[in-house]
SEDOLO-797436 format. One record per residue (C-alpha): residue number from 1; x, y, z. Coordinates in steps of 0.05 Angstrom, whole numbers, plus 5000, padded with zeros to 4 digits. Layout:
<rs>
{NUM; {X; Y; Z}};
...
</rs>
This chain:
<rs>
{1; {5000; 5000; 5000}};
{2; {5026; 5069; 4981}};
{3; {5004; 5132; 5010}};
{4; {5016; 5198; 4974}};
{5; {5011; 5268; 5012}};
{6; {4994; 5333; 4980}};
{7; {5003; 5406; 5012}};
{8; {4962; 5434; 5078}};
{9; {4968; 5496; 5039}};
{10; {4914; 5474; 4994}};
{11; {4866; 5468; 5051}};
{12; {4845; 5548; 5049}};
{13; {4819; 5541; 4984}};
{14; {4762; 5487; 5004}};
{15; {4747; 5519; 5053}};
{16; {4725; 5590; 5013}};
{17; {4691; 5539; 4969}};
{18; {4641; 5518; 5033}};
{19; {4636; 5588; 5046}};
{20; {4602; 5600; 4975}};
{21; {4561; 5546; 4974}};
{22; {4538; 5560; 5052}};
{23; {4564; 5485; 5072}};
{24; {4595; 5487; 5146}};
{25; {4674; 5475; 5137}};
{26; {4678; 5451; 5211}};
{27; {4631; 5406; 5193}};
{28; {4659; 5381; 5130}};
{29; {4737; 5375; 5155}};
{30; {4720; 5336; 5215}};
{31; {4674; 5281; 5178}};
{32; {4738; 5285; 5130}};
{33; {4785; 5275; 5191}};
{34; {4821; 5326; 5187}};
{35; {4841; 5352; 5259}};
{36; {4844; 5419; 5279}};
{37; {4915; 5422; 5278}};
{38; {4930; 5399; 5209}};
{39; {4881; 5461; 5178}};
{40; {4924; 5513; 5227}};
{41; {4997; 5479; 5208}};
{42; {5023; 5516; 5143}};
{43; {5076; 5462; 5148}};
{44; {5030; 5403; 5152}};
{45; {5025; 5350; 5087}};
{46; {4947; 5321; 5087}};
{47; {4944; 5249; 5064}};
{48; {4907; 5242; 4992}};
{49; {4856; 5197; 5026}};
{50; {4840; 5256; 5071}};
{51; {4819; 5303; 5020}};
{52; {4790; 5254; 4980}};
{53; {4748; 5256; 5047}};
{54; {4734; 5328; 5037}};
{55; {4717; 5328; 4975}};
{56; {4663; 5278; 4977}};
{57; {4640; 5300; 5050}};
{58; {4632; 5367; 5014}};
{59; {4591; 5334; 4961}};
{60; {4548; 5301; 5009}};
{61; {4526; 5362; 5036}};
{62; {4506; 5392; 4977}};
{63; {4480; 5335; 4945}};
{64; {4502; 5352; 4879}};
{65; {4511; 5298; 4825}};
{66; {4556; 5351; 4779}};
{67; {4597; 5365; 4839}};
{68; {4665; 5349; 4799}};
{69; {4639; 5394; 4740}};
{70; {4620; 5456; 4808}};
{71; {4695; 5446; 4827}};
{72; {4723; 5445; 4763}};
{73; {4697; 5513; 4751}};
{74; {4714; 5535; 4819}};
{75; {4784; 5532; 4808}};
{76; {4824; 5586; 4785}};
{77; {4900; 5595; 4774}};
{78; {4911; 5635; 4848}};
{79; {4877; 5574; 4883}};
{80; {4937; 5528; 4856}};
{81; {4988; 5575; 4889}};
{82; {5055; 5562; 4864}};
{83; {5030; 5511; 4799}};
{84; {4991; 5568; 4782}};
{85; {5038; 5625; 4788}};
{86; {5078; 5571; 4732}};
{87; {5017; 5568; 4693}};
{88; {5003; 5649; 4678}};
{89; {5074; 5668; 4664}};
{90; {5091; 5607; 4619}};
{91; {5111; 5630; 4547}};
{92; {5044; 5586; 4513}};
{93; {4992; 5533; 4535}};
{94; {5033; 5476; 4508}};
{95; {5088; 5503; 4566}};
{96; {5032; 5517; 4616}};
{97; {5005; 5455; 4614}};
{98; {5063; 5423; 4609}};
{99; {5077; 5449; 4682}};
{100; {5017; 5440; 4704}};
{101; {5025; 5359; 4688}};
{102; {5091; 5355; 4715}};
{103; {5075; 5397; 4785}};
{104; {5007; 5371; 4789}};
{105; {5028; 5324; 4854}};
{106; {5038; 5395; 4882}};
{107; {4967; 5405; 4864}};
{108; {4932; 5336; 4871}};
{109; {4969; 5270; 4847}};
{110; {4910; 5227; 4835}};
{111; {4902; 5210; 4774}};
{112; {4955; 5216; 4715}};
{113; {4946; 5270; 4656}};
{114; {4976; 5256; 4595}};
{115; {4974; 5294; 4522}};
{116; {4979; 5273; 4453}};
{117; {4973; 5308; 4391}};
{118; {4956; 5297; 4312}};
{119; {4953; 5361; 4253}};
{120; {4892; 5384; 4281}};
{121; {4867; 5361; 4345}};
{122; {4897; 5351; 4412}};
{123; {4878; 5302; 4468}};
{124; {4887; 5309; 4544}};
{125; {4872; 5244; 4573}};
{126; {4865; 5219; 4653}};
{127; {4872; 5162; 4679}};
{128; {4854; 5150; 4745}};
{129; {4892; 5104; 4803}};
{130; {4960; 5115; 4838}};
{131; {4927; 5126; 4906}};
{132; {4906; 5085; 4960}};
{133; {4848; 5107; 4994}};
{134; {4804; 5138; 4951}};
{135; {4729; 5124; 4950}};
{136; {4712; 5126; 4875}};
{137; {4648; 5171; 4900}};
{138; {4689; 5234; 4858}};
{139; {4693; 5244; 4784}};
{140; {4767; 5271; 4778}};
{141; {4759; 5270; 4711}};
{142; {4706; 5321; 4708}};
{143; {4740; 5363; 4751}};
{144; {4806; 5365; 4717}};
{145; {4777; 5369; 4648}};
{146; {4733; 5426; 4668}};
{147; {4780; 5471; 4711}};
{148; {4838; 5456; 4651}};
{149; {4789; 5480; 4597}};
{150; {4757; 5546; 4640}};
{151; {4834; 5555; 4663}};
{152; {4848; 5555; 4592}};
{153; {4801; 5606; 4566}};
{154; {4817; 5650; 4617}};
{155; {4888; 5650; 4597}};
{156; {4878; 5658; 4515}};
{157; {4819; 5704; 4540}};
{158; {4779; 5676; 4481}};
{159; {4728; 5605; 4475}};
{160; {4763; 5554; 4456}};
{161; {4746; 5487; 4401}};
{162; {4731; 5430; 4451}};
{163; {4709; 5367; 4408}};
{164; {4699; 5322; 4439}};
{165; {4703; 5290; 4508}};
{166; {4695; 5216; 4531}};
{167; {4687; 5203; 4606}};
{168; {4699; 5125; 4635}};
{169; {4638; 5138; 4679}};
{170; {4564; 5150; 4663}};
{171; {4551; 5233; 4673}};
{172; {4487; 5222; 4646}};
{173; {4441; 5250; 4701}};
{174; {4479; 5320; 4694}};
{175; {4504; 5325; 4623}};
{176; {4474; 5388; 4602}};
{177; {4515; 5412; 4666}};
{178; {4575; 5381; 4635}};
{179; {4546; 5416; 4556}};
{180; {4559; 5485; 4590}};
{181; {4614; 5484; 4619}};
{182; {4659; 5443; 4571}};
{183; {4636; 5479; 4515}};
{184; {4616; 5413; 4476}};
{185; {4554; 5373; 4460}};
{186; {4591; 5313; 4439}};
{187; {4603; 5286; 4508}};
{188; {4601; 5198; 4509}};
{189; {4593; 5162; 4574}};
{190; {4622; 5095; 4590}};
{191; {4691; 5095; 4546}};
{192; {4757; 5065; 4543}};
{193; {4788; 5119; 4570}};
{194; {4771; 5200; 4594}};
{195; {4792; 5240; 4541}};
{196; {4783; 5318; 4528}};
{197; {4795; 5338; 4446}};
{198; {4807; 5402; 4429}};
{199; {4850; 5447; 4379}};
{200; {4916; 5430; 4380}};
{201; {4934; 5513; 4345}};
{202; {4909; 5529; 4410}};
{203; {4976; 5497; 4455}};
{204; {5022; 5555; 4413}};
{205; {4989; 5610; 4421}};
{206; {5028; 5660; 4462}};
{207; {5007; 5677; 4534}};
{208; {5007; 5756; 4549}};
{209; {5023; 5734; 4621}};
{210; {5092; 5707; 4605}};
{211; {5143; 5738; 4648}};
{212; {5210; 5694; 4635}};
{213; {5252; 5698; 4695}};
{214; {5202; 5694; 4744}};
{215; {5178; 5635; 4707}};
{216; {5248; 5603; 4716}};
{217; {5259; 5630; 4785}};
{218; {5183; 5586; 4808}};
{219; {5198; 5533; 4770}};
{220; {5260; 5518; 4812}};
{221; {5216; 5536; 4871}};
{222; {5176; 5486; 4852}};
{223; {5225; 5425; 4833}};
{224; {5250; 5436; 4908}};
{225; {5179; 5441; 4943}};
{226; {5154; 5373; 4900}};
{227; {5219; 5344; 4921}};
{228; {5209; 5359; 4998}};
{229; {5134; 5325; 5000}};
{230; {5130; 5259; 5033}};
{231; {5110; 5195; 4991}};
{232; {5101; 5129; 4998}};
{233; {5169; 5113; 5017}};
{234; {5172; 5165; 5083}};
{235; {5169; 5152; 5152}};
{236; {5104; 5180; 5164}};
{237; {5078; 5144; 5108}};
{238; {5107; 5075; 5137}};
{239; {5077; 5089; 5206}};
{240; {5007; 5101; 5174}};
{241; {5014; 5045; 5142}};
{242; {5033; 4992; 5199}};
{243; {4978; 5030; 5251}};
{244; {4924; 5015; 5188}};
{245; {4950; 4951; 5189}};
{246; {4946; 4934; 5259}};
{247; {4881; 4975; 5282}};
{248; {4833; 4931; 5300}};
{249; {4881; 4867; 5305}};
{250; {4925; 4894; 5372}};
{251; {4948; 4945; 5403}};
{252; {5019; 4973; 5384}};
{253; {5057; 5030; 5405}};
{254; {5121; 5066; 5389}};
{255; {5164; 5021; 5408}};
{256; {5128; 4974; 5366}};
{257; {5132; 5011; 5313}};
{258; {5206; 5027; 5315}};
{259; {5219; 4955; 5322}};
{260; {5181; 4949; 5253}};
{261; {5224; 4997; 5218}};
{262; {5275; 4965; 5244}};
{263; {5296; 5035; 5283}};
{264; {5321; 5064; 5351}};
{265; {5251; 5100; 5372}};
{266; {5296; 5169; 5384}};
{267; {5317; 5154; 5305}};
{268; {5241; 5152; 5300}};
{269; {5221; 5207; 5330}};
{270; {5276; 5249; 5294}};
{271; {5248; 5226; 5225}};
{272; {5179; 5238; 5240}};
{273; {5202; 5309; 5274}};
{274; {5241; 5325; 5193}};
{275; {5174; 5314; 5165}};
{276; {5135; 5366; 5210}};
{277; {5097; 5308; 5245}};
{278; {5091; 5269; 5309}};
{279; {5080; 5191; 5323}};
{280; {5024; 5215; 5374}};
{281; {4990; 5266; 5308}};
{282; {4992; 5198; 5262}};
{283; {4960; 5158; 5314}};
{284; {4906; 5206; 5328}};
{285; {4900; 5217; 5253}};
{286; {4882; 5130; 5239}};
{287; {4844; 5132; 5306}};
{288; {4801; 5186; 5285}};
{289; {4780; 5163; 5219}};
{290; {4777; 5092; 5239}};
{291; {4732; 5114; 5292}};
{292; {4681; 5153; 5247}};
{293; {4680; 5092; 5203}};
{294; {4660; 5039; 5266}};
{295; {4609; 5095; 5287}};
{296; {4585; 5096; 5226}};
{297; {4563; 5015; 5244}};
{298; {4513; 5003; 5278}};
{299; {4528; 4938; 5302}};
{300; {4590; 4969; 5338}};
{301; {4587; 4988; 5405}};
{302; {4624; 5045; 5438}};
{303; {4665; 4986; 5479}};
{304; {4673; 4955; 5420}};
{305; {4698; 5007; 5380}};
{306; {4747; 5030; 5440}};
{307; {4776; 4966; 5442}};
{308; {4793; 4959; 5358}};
{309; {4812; 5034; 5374}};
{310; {4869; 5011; 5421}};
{311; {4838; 5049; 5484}};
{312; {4853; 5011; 5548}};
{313; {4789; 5040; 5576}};
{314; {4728; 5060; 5535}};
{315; {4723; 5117; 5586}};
{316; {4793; 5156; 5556}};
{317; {4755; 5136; 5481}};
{318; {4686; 5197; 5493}};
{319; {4743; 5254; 5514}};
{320; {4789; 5235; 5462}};
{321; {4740; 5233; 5405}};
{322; {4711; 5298; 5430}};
{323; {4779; 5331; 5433}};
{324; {4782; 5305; 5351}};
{325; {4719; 5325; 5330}};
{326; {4685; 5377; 5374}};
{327; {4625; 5328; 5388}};
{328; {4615; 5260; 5439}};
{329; {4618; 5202; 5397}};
{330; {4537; 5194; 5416}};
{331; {4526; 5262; 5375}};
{332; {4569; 5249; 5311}};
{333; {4538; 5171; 5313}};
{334; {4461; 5203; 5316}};
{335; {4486; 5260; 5267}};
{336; {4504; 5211; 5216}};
{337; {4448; 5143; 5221}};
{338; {4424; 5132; 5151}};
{339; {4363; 5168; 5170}};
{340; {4404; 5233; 5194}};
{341; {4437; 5244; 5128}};
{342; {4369; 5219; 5085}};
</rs>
């Protein structure tokens, strides 16, 4: 199992998206998991699980089918921070996108977004996988197609010739949704693959935004910051990892853990202290969402879930929770029975 990490930094940005659409972000981040002191850390990595999380708790709320298509057009350059700062001075589209694919881990790293090209039409295709933990409830493709094509008009400041675009999924219920905003009425469900055609003259036009030194100066920026960010084969990542492994099955602690890296726990604890994190943050991180999932049961008890939790005492389980999530575990199980969220 590999476990890839993207920017805290990206956090802000959700959040002014539950803002416009009136959906409570306290609400939202804490059925994501996501503890108060990850959103407050500028230093803090989120796992991609966790804001797959957000993203569909988001959707939940609103209950909106086109959600992916919403977010899509949501995004703007200044919400993808240094990627985007890459993508308005680049030279021409072929160079912005470029940077965008190349940075997008920076950005998001699910999926993979490739580009191919004939005399006349180009194709940006996605392909999903290359994360554990995601639901499947979120149509990526939909969201990167959409914010790529909106990003791009904004940047030519003209409409641009979309095609034709083929998603894997069936978009069906909410196509018109996905007419408008793509700029296409030849949209197919249920393909090979999720592709986006458009006009290939369109990747060499030149970009009034293109500032060459500054462009050179954030790409370096860049290269460094995408080298810094944790993946799969980073401490933190290999704690997660074992504690998912084990929750439920016993109950390990440092030490054990150490002994699994095959470690001195002081060499532990300096690792996990480079990467701006704590064994104690990781274990709280697993226990939380764990322990929204097993609420989410009702066949589990609270002694139950306190015991595959790794609480000696299902007393120290209510205050802990509570400390996590703002509510008893009583309140966030009766907040989210079938019939709550109906």
């Amino acid at each position: 199992m590999s476990y890839n990490f993207v920017p805290n930094s990206l956090i802000p940005g959700f959040i002014s998206l539950c803002a416009q659409y009136g959906v409570s972000p306290d609400l939202v981040s804490r059925r994501a998991g996501l503890l108060p002191q990850l959103l407050t850390d500028p230093q803090a990595v989120v796992t991609v699980a966790q804001l797959d999380a957000l993203i569909c708790a988001i959707q939940d709320e609103l209950k909106d089918p086109a959600f992916g298509v919403h977010l899509g057009e949501f995004i703007r350059v200044d919400l993808l921070q240094l990627v985007g700062t890459l993508v308005v001075t680049a030279p021409t589209p072929r160079e912005a996108l470029g940077q965008f694919i190349r940075f997008k881990k920076l950005v998001h790293p699910v999926g993979e977004l490739l580009l191919q090209e004939d005399d006349r039409v180009a194709r940006l295709i996605f392909r999903e996988g290359g994360s554990e933990g995601i639901s499947g409830r979120f149509r990526y493709a939909e969201m990167y197609f959409t914010a790529i094509i909106c990003i791009a008009r904004s940047l030519v400041r003209r409409d641009i010739r979309v095609y034709r675009v083929d998603f894997r999924h069936d978009g069906s219920g909410w196509r018109d949704e996905l007419v408008r905003a793509l700029g296409t009425t030849d949209i197919r469900f249920s393909a090979e693959e999720n592709i986006a055609c458009f006009e290939r003259d369109l990747l060499d036009e030149p970009l009034p935004g293109h500032f060459p030194e500054y462009h050179r100066q954030i790409e370096q920026l860049a290269a460094r910051r995408l080298a810094e960010l944790p993946d799969g084969g980073d401490t933190a990542a290999a704690v997660l990892r074992f504690l998912e492994e084990q929750i439920g099955r016993r109950v390990v602690g440092m030490e054990d853990v150490a002994k699994h890296l095959d470690v001195t726990l002081r060499t532990l604890q300096r690792r996990l202290k480079d990467e701006n994190t704590t064994y104690a943050a990781l274990r709280d991180s697993v226990r939380y969402r764990y322990a929204q999932k097993y609420l989410r049961d009702p066949g589990m008890d609270m002694e139950s879930i306190a015991a595959a939790l790794g609480f000696s005492e299902t007393a120290n389980f209510y205050p802990a929770f509570k400390r996590w999530s703002g509510m008893s575990p009583g309140e966030f199980r009766r907040g989210n029975a079938p019939q709550a969220r109906n």
